[in-house]
Steps between C-alpha positions, in 0.01 A plus 500: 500500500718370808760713557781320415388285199698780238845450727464123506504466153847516571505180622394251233703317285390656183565855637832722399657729698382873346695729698867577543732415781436694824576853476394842623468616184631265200520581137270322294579635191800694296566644173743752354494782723226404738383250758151386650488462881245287677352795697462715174344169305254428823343859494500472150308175509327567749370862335394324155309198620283583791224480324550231307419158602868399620524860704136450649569156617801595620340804695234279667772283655715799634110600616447236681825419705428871602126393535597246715765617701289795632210284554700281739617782662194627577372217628785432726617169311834411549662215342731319720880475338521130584201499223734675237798289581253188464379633160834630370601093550237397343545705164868467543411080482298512208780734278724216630285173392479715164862542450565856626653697729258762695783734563622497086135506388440811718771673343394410187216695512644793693398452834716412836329261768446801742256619219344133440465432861308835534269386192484152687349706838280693278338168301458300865321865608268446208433127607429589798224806398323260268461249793381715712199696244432217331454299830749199353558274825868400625669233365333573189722666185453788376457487097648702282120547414416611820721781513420618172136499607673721782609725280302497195248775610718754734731492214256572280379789727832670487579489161168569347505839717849593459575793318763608249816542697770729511805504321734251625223259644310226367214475772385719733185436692496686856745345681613250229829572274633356230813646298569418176845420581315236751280377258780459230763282716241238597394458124865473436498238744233361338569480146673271296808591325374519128194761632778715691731488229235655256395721776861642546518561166228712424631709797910510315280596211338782642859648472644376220225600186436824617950518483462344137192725431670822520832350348275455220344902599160299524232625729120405593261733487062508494513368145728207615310450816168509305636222280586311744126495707320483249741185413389391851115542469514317212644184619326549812173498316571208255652314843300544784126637331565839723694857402852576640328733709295252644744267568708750693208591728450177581897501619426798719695747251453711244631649130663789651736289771589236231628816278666605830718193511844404430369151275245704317784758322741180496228310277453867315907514416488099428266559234630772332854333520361182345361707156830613458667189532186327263475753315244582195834404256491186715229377392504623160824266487349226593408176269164336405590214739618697811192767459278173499667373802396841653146458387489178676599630802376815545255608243126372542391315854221296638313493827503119527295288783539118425333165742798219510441173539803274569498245305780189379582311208475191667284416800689306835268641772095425428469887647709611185329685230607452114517754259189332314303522837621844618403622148161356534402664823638848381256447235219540724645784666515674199133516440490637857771755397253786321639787664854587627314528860407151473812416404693616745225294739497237339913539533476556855357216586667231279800577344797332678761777449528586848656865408272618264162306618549759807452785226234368360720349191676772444820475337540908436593618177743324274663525164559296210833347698623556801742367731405151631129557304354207401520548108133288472369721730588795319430377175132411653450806671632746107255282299206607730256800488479709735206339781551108343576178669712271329474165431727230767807561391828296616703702709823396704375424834184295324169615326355854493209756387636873426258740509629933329334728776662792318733595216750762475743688217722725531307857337824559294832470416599706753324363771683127377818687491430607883372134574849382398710751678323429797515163479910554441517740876647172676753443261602908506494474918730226434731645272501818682607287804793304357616817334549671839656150675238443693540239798261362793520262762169340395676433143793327712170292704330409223815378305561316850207292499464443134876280568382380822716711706 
């Protein structure tokens, strides 16, 4: 990845500003009788997603500027300043010819143009290396391909022999160090506002339901924690084919430093404050229609892979299909489809839903209605056995086949009644936020460009 591509993100039209106004340490976040500061959110942030895909991308770029810079070094290369200056125009052109201001944009995303400039040096550096290895001749560009190609295997090389680091750090690999607070102010940098502003929540809520918990003299404990892995393995297994377990190890973690964790007890307490808000009288209370609702919703689920053809009512272009003639070739898929491995090939290769054709078809599980389900699709996939293809069926986006990998129920009532409380945890995080006057600056962002401000 070229070093700068995250940071000029920043400077498209489409982009919003994510971060606050330029401070040494600004408040992102307040409620009654506490405040979240951008230094305590960063190591926070920076702790809880290093090994996820967001924290490991965002480690491989803080790699490489250190990759780079001590690679130039060592080779003696210095880049000249009228070469920054020249640069620095140029980028400071282009936010111009897109309607920005370099200097505002900067600030937008936390950084000062002693900081940029520095990142500037450190991307011509990186030019410069993957001219010289990979023999490129003058007067030729440099690609952002080319310096990933740079990259792609001394990264690789450093991360793949890294070992668990201390607390505090995110990477360490001989003389290469990462901290988390590091790691969590570039993705803040990075994100947009709707991502941070769930992000900065689950961190306000790591304070606030353990407060409500023991107003409420609630604690967690191994049964609670049991519950709530075996919870975990479950969906993991109906989700992904693989145990919780499994997943983890494939994260670099394991069981016992998930239980360690501040999110792990926070999901514990959310869970046993949503049974006593929903509790057993709760649903006792409830009427034939609003306990069918809940059926709908949350009771039994389908693995569902489907092949879409897009097709029209009425042809204008000869390359249009129409439903009749969309319908007719996913006939003769179907009496390819005899498996749910051929299938999902057969899906692969043909279906035209970009999204899911990349997972083999797969559409995950789903339930009888969902939000923004496509009610024939559902209604396709419930009157299917398990392992059969359906007919074409008209869908919204044009003609389809649905094929039931796998079907799912809930083993009893009181599994249902924990599918439902579950499923109610965002609206409790909300409440439980509103209740303690919650405010953030990504709220007063998003609000911002939702009016056009």
């Amino acid at each position: 990845m070229p070093l700068l591509a995250p940071l000029l993100l920043g400077l498209c039209p489409q982009a919003a500003p994510t971060s606050p106004a330029p401070d040494e340490d600004p408040v992102l976040a307040t409620w009654e009788g506490g405040e979240l500061r951008a230094s305590v959110f960063d190591r926070w942030l920076g702790r809880v997603t290093r090994r996820q895909a967001a924290g490991v991308e965002g480690i491989e770029h803080l790699l490489q500027i250190q990759l780079v810079d001590r690679e130039a070094e060592s080779r003696g290369l210095r880049i000249p300043d009228a070469a920054v200056a020249e640069r620095l125009e140029r980028v400071r052109v282009e936010a111009r010819s897109n309607g920005f201001d370099l200097e505002q944009v900067l600030r937008s995303r936390g950084l000062d143009l002693e900081e940029f400039t520095a990142l500037l040096r450190s991307s011509l550096r990186h030019e410069a290396l993957a001219r010289q290895d990979l023999e490129i001749p003058e007067g030729q560009p440099v690609s952002a391909e080319d310096q990933r190609r740079w990259s792609r295997e001394r990264l690789a090389e450093l991360m793949q022999e890294a070992e668990s680091p201390p607390p505090g750090l995110a990477f360490e690999h001989g003389p290469y160090r990462i901290t988390e607070e590091e790691l969590g102010r570039l993705l803040r940098s990075m994100l947009p506002p709707g991502r941070l502003l769930a992000r900065v929540e689950d961190r306000v809520l790591e304070e606030l339901v353990p407060e409500r918990a023991r107003a409420l003299g609630l604690t967690w404990d191994d049964r609670v924690a049991a519950a709530e892995l075996a919870w975990r393995d479950r969906e993991t297994r109906a989700r992904m084919g693989m145990s919780y377990e499994q997943l983890l190890a494939l994260q670099q973690a394991r069981i016992e430093d998930v239980i360690q964790g501040e999110q792990f007890r926070t999901a514990c307490l959310l869970r046993q404050l949503a049974a006593l808000r929903w509790d057993d009288t709760w649903f006792d209370a409830l009427s034939p229609e609003e306990r069918r609702d809940l059926e709908e919703r949350y009771g039994e689920s389908r693995q569902v892979l489907w092949i879409l053809l897009r097709s029209v009512d009425e042809k204008t272009d000869p390359l249009d299909l129409s439903h009749e003639e969309a319908a007719e070739e996913l006939r003769r898929w179907k009496e390819e489809a005899v498996s749910t491995e051929a299938f999902a090939e057969l899906a692969a290769r043909y279906s035209e839903d970009e999204r899911s054709r990349r997972a083999r078809g797969s559409l995950g599980w789903i339930h009888r209605r969902g939000e923004d389900q496509d009610p024939a699709l559902a209604a396709a996939a419930f009157a299917l056995e398990e392992g059969a293809t359906s007919d074409p069926v008209r869908v919204r986006e044009g003609m389809a086949l649905i094929h039931v990998a796998a079907l799912r129920r809930p083993a009893s009532e009181e599994e249902f009644r924990e599918e439902v409380r579950r499923a109610r945890h965002r609206e409790l995080r909300r409440l439980l936020l509103e209740e303690a006057g919650f405010h953030c600056i990504y709220q007063d962002l998003l609000a911002g460009g939702r009016s056009g401000g």
